[in-house]
C-alpha positions in Angstrom: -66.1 48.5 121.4 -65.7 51.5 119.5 -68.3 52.7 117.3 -69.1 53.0 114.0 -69.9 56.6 112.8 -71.9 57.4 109.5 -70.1 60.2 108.2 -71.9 61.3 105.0 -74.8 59.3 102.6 -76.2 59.8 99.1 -78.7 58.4 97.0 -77.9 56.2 94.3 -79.8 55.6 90.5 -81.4 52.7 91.8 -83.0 54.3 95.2 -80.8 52.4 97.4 -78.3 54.7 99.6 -74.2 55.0 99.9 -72.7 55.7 103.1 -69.2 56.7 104.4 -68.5 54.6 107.3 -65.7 55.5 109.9 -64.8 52.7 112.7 -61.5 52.5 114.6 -59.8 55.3 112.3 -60.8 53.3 109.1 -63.2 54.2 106.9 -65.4 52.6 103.7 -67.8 53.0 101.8 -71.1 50.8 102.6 -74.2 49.9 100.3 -76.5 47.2 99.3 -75.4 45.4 103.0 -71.7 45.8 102.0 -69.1 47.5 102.5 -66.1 48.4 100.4 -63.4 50.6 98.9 -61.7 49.9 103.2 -58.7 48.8 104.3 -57.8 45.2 101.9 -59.2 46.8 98.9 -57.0 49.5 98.8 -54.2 47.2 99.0 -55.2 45.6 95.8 -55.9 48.9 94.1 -52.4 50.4 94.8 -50.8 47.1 93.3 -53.2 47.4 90.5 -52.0 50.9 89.8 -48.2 50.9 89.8 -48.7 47.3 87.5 -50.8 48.7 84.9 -48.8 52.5 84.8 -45.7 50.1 84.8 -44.6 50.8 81.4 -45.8 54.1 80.8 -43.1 55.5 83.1 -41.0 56.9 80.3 -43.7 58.0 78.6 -43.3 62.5 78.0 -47.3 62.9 78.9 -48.7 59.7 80.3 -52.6 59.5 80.1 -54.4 57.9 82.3 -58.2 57.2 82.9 -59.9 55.8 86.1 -63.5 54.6 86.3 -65.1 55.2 89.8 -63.4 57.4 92.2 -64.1 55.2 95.3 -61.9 56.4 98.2 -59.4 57.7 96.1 -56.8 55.1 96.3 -56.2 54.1 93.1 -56.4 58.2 92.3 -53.4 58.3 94.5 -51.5 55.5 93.5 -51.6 56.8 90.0 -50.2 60.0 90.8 -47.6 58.3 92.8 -46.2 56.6 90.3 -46.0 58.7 87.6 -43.7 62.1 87.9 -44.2 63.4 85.1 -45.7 67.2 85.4 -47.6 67.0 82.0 -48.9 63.9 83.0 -53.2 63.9 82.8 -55.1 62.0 85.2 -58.9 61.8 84.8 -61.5 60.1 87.0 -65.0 59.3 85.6 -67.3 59.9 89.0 -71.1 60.5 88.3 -71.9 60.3 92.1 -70.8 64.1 92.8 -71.1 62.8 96.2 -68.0 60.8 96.5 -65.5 63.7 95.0 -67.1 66.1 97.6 -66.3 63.7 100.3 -62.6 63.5 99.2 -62.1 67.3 99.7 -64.9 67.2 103.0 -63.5 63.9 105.0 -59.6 63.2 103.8 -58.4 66.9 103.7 -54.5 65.1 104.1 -55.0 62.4 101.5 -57.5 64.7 99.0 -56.4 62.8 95.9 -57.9 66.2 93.8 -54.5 68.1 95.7 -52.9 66.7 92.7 -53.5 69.4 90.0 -53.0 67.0 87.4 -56.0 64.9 88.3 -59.1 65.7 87.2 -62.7 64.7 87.7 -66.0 64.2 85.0 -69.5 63.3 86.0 -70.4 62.7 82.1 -68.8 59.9 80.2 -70.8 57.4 77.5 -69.2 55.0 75.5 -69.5 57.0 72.2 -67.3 60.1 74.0 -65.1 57.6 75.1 -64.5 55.7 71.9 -63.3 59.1 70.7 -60.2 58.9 72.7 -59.2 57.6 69.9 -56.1 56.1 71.1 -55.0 58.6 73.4 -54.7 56.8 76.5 -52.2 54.8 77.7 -53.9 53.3 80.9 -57.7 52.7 82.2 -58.1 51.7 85.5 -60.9 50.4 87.4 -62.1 48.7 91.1 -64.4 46.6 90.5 -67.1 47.5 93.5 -66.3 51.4 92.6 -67.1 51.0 88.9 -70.1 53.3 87.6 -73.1 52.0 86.4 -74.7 52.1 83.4 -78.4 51.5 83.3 -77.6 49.2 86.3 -74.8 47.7 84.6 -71.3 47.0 85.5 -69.1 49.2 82.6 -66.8 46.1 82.1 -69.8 43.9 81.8 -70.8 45.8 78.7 -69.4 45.4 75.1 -70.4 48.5 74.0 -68.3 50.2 76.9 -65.2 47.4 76.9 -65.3 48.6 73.1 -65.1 51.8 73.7 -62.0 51.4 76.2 -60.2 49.1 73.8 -60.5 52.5 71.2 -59.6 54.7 73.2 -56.6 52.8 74.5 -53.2 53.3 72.4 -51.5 50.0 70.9 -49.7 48.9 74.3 -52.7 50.8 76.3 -53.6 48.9 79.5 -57.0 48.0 80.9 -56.6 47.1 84.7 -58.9 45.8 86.9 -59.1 44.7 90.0 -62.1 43.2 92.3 -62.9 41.4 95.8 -64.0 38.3 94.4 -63.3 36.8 91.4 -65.3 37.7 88.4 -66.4 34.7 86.5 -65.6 34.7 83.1 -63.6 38.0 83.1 -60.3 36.8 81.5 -62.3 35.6 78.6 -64.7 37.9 78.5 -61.6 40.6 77.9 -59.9 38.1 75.8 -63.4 38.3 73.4 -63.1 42.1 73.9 -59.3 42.1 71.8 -57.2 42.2 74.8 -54.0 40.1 75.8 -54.6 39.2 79.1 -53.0 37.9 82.4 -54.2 37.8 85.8 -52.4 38.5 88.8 -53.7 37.7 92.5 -52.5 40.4 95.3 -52.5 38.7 99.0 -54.6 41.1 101.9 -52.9 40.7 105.3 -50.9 37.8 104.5 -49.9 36.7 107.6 -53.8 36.0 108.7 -55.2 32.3 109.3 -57.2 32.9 105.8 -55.6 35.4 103.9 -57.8 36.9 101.1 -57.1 37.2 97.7 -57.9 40.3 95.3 -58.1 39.4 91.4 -56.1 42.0 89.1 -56.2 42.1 85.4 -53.9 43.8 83.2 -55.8 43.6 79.7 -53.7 45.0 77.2 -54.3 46.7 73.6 -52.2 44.6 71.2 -49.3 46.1 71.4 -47.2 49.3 69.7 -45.2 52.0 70.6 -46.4 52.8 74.4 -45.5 56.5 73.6 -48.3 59.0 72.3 
């Protein structure tokens, strides 16, 4: 059996502790007894980021936010699949940890290689508000989210808000999760969003193959270009 290797660890707000886990080539993140942001996750986050940057392909200077840098992936995805050289790409990451870890541990795959991507350790709903419909996309994993006083950002008005306003009309909030988050669909619904909810298979040919919740919650609509 080959064993698991503890690469790195931080401590979080709450006193508990985040490790980077390696086992059989594949790493994850581990905390609280769980592990995430490993192999199926990062299925679900590429699909949630070439759905929700979808229609901002055309766009001169895309603008994209991402909430919780995790292991990169949806970082990469979003880079991937949007050219443009003017394009911005900015991930809110308060653990300074994790971005350390990107350039330390995954020197090929370094989503920060990408000079357009960019990463903040400072972000409050206020700050984000002013935006001020700028951005065309906001994207989120669920288990990588920050926290805010202990706090899921998407189960917080103030912060949903704030990423409604800073979204343009047509600006996308996607999300995607593990499990399913009850209540989510209305809860964005309540928020001002159009919503729809998408389900992305992990290793579909298994026995029990698992299914990752995406949602694309999107700013009544406009012109997509800014």
């Amino acid at each position: 059996m080959k064993p698991r290797i503890i690469h790195a660890h931080a401590s979080l707000p709450d006193g508990s502790t985040l490790e980077l886990h390696e086992h059989d080539g594949r790493f994850y993140l581990h905390s609280h007894g769980q592990q995430w942001a490993g192999t199926g996750s990062r299925v679900a986050e590429e699909e949630l980021a070439k759905l929700a940057t979808h229609p901002f392909r055309p766009a001169r200077q895309p603008k994209m936010l991402i909430l919780g840098l995790g292991l990169g992936a949806v970082a990469r995805a979003v880079a991937a699949a949007i050219p443009q050289k003017k394009a911005e790409f900015t991930v809110y990451e308060p653990q300074r940890e994790i971005a350390q870890w990107q350039k330390k541990f995954f020197a090929e795959e370094n989503c920060f290689q990408d000079s357009r991507l960019k990463c903040i350790h400072d972000l409050t709903p206020s700050s984000l508000a002013r935006e001020n419909g700028s951005l065309h996309a906001i994207l989120l994993q669920a288990d990588a989210c920050p926290l805010d006083q202990g706090k899921l950002l998407i189960d917080d008005k103030r912060w949903l808000g704030a990423m409604r306003d800073a979204l343009q009309s047509g600006g996308v909030l996607g999300i995607t999760a593990a499990r399913i988050i009850p209540g989510m669909f209305s809860r964005l619904r309540r928020a001002g969003f159009d919503v729809v909810e998408h389900f992305v298979e992990i290793h579909p040919s298994a026995k029990k193959p698992r299914r990752f919740p995406i949602w694309l919650a999107r700013k009544p609509a406009g012109n997509f270009e800014k």
